[in-house]
N, C-alpha and C positions, 0 to 999 in steps of 0.2 A: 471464546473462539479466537481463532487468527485471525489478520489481516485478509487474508486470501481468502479465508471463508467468507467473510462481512462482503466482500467484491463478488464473490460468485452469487452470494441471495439475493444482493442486489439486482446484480444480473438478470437471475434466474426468475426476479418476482418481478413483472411487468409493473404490477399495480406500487409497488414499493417504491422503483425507480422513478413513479410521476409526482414523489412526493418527498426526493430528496435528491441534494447536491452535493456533488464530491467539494471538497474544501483539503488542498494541499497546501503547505507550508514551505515556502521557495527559497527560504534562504538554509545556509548547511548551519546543520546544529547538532551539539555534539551530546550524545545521548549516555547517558550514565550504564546504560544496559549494555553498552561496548565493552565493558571490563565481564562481561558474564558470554557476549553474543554480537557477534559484527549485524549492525542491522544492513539492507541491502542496497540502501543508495547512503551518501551522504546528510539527506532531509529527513534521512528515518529517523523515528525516534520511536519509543517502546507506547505501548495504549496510554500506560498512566500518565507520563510526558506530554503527549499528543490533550488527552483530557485534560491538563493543567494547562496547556498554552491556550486552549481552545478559551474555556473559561476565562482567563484574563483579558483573550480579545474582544469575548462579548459583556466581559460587566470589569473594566477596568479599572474604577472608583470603587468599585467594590471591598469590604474590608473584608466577609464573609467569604466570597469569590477567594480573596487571595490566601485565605486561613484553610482555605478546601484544598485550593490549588499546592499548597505548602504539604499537607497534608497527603496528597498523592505522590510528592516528588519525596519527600520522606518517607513513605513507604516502598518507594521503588529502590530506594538507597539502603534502606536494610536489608529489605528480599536479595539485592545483588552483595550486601555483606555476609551475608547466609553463604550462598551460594560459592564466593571464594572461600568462605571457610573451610564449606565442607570439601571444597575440590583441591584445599592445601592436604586437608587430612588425608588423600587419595585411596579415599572410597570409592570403592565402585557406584557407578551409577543406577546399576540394578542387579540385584542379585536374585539369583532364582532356587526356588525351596528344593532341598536334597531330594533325591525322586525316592521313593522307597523299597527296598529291592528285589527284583522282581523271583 
């Protein structure tokens, strides 16, 4: 799901809300999903990003922690190498099957 969805269930689930805290990251950081997609403020950054900082803030000795956390941010780095590739190639984004005639 999105960002926006995760805020609306939140929202929307009373009982969910008395068992969780938002946690924002206040300083600007620059999010590797910019070269695919402007995220919408300066602190944004993409889930996997957001999942790898979170992680190193909570088990920062961690050696495990930082091979996951590595691990996320290397997958967000190829999905966005993909991504320009295919949009160098300038392929359409979706195409739709011939209709057949009527």
């Amino acid at each position: 799901g999105t960002w926006a969805q995760a805020k609306r269930m939140v929202r929307d689930s009373p009982h969910l809300s008395e068992y969780t805290t938002q946690v924002c990251f206040q300083d600007a950081a620059h999010s590797a999903f910019d070269a695919v997609r402007k995220e919408p403020d300066e602190h944004c950054v993409s889930t996997l990003e957001a999942c790898a900082r979170a992680l190193r803030l909570l088990e920062p000795d961690s050696a495990a922690v930082e091979t996951a956390a590595s691990y996320l941010e290397a997958s967000l780095h190829e999905l966005v190498a993909k991504q320009l590739s295919h949009a160098s190639q300038g392929a359409p984004r979706y195409s739709r099957p011939a209709r057949p005639p009527a």
